[in-house]
CHARMM internal coordinates of N, CA and C (Angstrom, degrees):
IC EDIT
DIST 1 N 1 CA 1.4334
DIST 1 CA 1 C 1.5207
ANGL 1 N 1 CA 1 C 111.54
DIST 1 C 2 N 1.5018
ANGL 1 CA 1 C 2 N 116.39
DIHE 1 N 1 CA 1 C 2 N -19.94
DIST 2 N 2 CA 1.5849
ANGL 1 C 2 N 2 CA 106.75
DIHE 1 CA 1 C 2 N 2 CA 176.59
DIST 2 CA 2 C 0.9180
ANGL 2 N 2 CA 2 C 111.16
DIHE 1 C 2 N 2 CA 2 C -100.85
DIST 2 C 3 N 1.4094
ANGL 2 CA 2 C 3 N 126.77
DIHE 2 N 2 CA 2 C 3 N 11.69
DIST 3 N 3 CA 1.4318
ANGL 2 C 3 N 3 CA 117.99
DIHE 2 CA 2 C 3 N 3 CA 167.25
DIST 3 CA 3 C 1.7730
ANGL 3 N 3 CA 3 C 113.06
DIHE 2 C 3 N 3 CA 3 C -97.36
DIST 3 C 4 N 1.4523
ANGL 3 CA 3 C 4 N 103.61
DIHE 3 N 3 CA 3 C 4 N 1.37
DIST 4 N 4 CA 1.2382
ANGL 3 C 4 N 4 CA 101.51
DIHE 3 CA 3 C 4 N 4 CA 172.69
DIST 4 CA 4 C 1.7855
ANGL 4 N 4 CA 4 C 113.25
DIHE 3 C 4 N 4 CA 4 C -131.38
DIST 4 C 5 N 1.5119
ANGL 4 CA 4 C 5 N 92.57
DIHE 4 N 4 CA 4 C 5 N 33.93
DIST 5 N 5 CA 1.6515
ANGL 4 C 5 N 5 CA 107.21
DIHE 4 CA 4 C 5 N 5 CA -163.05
DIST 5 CA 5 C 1.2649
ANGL 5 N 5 CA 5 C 114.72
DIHE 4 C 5 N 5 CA 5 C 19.36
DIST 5 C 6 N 1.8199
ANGL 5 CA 5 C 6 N 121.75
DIHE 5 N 5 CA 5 C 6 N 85.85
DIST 6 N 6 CA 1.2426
ANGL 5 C 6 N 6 CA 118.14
DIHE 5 CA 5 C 6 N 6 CA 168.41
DIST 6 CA 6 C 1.8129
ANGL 6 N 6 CA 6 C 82.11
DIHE 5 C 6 N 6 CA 6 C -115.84
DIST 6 C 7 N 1.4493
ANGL 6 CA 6 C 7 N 93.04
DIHE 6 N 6 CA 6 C 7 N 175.27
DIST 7 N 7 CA 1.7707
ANGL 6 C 7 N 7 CA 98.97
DIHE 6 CA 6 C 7 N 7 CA 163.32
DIST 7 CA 7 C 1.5340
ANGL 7 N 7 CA 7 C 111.38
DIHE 6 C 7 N 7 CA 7 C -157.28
DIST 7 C 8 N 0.9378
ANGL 7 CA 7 C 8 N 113.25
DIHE 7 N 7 CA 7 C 8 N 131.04
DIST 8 N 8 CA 1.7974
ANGL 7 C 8 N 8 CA 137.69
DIHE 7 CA 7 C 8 N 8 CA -179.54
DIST 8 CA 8 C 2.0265
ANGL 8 N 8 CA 8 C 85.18
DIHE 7 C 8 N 8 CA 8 C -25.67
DIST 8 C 9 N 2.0038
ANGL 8 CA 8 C 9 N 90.97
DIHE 8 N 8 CA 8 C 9 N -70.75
DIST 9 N 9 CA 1.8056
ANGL 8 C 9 N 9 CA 78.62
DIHE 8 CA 8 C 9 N 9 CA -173.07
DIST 9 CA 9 C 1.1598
ANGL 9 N 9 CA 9 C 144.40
DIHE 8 C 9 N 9 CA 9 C -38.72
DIST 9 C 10 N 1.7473
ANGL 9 CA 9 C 10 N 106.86
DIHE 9 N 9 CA 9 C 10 N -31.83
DIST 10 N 10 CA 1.5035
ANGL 9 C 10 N 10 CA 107.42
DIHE 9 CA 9 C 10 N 10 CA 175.67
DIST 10 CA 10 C 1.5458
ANGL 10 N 10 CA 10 C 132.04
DIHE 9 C 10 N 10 CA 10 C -109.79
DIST 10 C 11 N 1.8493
ANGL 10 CA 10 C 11 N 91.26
DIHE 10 N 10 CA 10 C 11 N 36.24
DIST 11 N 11 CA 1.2677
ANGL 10 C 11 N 11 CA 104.86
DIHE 10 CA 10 C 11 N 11 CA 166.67
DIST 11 CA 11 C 1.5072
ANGL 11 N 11 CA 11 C 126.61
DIHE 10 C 11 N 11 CA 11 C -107.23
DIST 11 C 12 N 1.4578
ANGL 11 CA 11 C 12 N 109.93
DIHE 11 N 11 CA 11 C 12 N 164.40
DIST 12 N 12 CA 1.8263
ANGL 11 C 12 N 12 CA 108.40
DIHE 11 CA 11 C 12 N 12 CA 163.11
DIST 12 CA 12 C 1.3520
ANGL 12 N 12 CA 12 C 111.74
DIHE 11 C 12 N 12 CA 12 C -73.68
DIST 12 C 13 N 1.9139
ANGL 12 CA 12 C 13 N 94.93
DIHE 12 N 12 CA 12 C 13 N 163.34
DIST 13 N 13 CA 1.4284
ANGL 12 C 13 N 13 CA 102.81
DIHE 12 CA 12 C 13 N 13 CA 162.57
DIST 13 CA 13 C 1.3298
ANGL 13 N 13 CA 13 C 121.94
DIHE 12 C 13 N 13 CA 13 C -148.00
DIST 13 C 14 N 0.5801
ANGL 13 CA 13 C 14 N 128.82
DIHE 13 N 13 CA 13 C 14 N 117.41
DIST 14 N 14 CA 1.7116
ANGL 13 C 14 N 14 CA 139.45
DIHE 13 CA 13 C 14 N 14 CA -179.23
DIST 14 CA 14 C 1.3266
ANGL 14 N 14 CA 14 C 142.70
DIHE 13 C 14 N 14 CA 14 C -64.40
DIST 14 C 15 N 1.5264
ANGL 14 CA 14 C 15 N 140.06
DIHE 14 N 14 CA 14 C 15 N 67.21
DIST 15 N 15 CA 1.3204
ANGL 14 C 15 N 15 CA 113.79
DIHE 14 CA 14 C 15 N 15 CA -139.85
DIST 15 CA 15 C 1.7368
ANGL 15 N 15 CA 15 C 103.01
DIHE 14 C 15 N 15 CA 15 C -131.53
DIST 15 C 16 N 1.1112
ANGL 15 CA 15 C 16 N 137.94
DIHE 15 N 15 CA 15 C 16 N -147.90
DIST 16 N 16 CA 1.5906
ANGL 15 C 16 N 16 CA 148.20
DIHE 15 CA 15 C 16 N 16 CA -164.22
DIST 16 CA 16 C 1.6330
ANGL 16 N 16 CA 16 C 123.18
DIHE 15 C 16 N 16 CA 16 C 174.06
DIST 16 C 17 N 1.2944
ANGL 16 CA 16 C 17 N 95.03
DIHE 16 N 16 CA 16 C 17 N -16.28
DIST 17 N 17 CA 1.9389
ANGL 16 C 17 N 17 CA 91.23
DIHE 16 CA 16 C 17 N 17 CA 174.40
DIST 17 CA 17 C 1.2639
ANGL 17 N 17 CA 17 C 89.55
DIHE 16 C 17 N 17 CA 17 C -135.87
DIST 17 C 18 N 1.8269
ANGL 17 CA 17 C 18 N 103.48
DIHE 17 N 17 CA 17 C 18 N -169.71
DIST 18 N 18 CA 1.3585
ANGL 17 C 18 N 18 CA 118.56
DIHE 17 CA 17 C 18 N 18 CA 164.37
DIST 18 CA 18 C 1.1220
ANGL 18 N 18 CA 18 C 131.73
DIHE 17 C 18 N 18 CA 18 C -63.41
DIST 18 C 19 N 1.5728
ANGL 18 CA 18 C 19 N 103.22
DIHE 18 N 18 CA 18 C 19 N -38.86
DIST 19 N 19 CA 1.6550
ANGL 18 C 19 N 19 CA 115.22
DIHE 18 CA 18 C 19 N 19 CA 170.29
DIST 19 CA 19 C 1.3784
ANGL 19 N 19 CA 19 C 108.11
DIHE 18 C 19 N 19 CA 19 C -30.35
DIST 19 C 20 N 0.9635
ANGL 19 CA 19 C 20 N 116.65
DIHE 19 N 19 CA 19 C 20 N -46.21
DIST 20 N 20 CA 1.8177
ANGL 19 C 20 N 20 CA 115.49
DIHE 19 CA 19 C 20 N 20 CA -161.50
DIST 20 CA 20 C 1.3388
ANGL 20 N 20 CA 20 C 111.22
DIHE 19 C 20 N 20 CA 20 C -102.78
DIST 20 C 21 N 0.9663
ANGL 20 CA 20 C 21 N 116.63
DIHE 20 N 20 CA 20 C 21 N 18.13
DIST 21 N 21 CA 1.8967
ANGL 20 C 21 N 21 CA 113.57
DIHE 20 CA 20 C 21 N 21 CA 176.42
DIST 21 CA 21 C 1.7697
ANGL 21 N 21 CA 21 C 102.67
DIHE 20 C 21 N 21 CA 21 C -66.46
DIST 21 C 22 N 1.7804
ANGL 21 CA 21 C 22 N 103.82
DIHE 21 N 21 CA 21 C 22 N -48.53
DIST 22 N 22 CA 1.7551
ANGL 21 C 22 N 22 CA 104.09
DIHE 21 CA 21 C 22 N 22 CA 179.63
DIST 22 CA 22 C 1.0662
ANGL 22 N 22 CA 22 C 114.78
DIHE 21 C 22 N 22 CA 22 C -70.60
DIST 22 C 23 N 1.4260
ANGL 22 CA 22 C 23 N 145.45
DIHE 22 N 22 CA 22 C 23 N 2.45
DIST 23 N 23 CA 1.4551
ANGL 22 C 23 N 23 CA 140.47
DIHE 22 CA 22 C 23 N 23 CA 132.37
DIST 23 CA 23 C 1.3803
ANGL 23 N 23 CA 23 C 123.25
DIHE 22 C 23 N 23 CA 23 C -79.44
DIST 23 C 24 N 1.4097
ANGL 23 CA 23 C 24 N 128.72
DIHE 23 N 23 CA 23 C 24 N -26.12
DIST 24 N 24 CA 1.7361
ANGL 23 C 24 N 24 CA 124.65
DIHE 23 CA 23 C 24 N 24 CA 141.87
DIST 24 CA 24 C 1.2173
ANGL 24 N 24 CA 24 C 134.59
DIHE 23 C 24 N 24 CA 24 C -42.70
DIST 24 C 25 N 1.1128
ANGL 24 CA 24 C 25 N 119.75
DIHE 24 N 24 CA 24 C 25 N -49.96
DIST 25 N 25 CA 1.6469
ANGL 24 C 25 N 25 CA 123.03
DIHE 24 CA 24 C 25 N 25 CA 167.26
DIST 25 CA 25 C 1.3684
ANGL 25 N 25 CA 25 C 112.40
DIHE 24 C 25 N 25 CA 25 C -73.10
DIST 25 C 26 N 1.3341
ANGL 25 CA 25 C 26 N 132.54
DIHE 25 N 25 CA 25 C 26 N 8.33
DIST 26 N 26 CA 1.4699
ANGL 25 C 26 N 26 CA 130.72
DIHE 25 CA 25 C 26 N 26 CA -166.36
DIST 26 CA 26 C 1.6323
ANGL 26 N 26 CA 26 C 97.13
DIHE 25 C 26 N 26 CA 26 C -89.06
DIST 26 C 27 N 1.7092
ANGL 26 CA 26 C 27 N 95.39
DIHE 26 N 26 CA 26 C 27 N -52.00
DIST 27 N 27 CA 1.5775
ANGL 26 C 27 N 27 CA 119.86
DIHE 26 CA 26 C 27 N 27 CA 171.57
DIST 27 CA 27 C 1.3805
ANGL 27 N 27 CA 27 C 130.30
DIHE 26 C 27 N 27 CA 27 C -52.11
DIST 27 C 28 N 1.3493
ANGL 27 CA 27 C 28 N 125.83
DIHE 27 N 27 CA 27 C 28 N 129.87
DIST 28 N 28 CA 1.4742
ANGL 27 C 28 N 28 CA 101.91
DIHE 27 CA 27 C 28 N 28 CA -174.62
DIST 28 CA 28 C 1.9467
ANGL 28 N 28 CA 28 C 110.19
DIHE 27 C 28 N 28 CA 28 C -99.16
DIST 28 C 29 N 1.4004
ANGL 28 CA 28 C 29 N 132.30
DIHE 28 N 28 CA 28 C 29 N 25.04
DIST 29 N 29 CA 1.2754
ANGL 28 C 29 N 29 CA 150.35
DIHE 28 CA 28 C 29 N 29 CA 90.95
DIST 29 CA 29 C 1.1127
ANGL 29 N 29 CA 29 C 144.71
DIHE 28 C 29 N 29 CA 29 C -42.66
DIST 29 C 30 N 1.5947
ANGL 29 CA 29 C 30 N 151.77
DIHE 29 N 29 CA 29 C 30 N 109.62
DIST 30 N 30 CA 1.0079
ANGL 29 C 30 N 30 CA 114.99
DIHE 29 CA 29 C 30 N 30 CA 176.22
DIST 30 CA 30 C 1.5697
ANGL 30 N 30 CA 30 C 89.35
DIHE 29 C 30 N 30 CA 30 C -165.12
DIST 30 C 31 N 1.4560
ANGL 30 CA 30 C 31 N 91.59
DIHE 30 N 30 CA 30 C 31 N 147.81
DIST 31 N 31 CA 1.3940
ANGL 30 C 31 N 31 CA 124.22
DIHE 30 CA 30 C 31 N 31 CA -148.58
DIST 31 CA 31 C 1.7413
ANGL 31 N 31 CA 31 C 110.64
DIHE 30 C 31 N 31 CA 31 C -130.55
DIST 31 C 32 N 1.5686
ANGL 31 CA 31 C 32 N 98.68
DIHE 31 N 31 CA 31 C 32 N 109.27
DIST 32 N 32 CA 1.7185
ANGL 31 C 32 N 32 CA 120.34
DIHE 31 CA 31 C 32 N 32 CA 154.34
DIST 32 CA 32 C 1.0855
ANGL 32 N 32 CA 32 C 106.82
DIHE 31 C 32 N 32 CA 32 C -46.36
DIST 32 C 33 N 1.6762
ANGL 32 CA 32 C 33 N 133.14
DIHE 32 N 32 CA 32 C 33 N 111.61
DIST 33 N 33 CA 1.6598
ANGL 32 C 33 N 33 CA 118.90
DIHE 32 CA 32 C 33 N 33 CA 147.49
DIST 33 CA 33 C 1.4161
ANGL 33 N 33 CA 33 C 103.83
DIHE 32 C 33 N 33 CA 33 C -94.12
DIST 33 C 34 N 1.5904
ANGL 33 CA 33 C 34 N 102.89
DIHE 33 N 33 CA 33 C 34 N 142.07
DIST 34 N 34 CA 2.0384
ANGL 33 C 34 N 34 CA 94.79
DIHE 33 CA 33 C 34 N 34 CA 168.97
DIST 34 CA 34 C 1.8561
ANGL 34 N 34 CA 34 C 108.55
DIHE 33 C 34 N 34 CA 34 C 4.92
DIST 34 C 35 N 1.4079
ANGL 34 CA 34 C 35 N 110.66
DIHE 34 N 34 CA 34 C 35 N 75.00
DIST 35 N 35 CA 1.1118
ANGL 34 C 35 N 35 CA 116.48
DIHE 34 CA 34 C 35 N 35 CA 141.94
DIST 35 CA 35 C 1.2257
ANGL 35 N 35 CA 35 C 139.29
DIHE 34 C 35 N 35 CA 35 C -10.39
DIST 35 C 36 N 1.1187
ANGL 35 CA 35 C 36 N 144.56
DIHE 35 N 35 CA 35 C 36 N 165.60
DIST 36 N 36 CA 1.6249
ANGL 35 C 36 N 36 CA 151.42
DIHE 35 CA 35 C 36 N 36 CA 168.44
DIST 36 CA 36 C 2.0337
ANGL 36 N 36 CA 36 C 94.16
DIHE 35 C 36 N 36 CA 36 C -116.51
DIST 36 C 37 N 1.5583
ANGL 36 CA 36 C 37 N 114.92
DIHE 36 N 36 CA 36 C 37 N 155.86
DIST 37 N 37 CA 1.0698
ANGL 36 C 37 N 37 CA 89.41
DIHE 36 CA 36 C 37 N 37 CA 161.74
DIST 37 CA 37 C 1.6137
ANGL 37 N 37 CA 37 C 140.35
DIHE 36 C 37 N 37 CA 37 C -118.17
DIST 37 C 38 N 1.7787
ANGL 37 CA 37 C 38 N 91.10
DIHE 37 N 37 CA 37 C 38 N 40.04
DIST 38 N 38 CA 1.2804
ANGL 37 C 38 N 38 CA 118.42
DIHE 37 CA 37 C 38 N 38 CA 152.53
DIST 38 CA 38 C 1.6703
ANGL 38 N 38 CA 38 C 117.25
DIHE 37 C 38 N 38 CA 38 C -58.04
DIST 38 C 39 N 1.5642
ANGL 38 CA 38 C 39 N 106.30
DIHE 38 N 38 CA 38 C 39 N -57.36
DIST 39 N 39 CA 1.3176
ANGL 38 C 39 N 39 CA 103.23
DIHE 38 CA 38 C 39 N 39 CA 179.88
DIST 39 CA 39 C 1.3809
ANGL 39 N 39 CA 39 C 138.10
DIHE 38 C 39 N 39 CA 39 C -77.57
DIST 39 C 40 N 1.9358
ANGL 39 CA 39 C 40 N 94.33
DIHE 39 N 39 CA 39 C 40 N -0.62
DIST 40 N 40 CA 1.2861
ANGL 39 C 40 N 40 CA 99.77
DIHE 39 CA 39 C 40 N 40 CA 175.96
DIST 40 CA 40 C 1.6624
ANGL 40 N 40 CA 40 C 112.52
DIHE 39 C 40 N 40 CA 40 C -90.83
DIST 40 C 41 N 1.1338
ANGL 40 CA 40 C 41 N 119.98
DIHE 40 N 40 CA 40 C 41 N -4.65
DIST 41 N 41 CA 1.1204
ANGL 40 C 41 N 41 CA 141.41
DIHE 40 CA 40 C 41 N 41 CA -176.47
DIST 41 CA 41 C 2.0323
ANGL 41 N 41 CA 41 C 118.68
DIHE 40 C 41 N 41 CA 41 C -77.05
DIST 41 C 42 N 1.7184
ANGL 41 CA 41 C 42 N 89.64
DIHE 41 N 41 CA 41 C 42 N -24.87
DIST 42 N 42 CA 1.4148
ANGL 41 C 42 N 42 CA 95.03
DIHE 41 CA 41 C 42 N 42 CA 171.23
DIST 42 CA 42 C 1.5103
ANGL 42 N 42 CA 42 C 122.77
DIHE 41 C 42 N 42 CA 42 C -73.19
DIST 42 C 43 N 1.2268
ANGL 42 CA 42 C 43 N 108.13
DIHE 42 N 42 CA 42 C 43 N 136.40
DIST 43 N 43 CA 1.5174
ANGL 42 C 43 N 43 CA 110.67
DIHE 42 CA 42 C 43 N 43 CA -175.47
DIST 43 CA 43 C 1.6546
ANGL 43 N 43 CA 43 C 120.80
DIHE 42 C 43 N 43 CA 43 C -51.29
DIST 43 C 44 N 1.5615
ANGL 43 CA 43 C 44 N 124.47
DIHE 43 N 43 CA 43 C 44 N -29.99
DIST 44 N 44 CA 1.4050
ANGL 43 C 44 N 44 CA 101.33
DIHE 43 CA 43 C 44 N 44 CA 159.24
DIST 44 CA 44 C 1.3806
ANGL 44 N 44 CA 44 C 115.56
DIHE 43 C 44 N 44 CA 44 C -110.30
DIST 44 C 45 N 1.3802
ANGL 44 CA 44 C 45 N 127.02
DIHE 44 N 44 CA 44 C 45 N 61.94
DIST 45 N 45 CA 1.1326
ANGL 44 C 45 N 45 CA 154.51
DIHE 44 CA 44 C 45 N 45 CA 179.62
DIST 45 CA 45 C 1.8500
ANGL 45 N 45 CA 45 C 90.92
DIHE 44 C 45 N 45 CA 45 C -78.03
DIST 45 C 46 N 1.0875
ANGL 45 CA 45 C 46 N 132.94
DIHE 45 N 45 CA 45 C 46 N -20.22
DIST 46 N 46 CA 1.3781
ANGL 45 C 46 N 46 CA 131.41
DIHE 45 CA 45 C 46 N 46 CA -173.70
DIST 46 CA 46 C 1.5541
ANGL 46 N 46 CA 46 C 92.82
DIHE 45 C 46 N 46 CA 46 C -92.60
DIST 46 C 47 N 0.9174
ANGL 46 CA 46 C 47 N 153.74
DIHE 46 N 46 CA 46 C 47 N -20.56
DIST 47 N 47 CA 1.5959
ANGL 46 C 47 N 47 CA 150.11
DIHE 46 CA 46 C 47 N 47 CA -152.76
DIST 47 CA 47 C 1.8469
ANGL 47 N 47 CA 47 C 106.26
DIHE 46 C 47 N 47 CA 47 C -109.89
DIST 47 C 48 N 1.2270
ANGL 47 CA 47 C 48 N 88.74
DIHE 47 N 47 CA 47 C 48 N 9.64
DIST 48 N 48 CA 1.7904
ANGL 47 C 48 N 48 CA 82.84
DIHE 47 CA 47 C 48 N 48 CA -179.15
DIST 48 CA 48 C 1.7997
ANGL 48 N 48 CA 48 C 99.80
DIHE 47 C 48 N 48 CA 48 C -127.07
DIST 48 C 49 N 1.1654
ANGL 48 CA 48 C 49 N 100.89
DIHE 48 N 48 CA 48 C 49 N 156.02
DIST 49 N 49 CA 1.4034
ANGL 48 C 49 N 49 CA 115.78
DIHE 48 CA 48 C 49 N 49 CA 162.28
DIST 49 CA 49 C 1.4360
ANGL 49 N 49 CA 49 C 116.20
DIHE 48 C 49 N 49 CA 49 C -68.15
DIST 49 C 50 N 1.3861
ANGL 49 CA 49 C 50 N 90.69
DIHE 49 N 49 CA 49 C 50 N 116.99
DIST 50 N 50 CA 1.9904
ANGL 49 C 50 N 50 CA 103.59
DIHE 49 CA 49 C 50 N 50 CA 169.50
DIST 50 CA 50 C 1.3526
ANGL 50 N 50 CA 50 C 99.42
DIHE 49 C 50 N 50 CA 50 C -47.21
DIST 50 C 51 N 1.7296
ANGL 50 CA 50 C 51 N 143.48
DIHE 50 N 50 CA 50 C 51 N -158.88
DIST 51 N 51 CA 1.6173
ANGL 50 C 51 N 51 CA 169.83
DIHE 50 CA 50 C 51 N 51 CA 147.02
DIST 51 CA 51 C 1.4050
ANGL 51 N 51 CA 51 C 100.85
DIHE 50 C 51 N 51 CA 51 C 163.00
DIST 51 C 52 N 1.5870
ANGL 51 CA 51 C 52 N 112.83
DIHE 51 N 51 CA 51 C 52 N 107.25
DIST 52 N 52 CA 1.7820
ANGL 51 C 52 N 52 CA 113.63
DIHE 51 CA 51 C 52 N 52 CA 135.67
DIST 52 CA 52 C 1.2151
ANGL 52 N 52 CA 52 C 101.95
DIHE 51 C 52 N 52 CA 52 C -88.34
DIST 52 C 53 N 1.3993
ANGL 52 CA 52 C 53 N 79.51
DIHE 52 N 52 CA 52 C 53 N 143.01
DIST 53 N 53 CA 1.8218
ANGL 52 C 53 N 53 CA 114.82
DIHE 52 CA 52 C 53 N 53 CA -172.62
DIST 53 CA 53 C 1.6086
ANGL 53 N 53 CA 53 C 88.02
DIHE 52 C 53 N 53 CA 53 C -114.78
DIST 53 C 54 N 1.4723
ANGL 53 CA 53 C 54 N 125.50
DIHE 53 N 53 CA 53 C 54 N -17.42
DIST 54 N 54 CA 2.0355
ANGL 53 C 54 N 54 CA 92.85
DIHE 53 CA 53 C 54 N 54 CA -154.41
DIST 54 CA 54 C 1.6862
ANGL 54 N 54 CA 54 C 91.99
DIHE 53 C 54 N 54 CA 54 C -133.02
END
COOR INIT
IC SEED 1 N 1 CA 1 C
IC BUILD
């Protein structure tokens, strides 16, 4: 990625469970799809962007 100057920070991320919250916060986007409501249950579950997709 630095050879083509991308960076984790100024990317999206996309996620649906808990599993993926530690690849959400990596992103400096980051994006709820139709949730589980496990992950809505996480305490910064308020800091992400909602999206239904279905």
């Amino acid at each position: 990625m630095l050879e083509h100057k991308f960076s984790i920070a100024d990317s999206w991320a996309y996620g649906d469970s808990i599993n993926d919250v530690p690849m959400l916060f990596v992103a400096k986007r980051r994006v709820a799809v139709d949730p589980n409501p496990t992950m809505r249950e996480h305490p910064l579950f308020n800091q992400l962007t909602e999206e239904h997709w279905v």
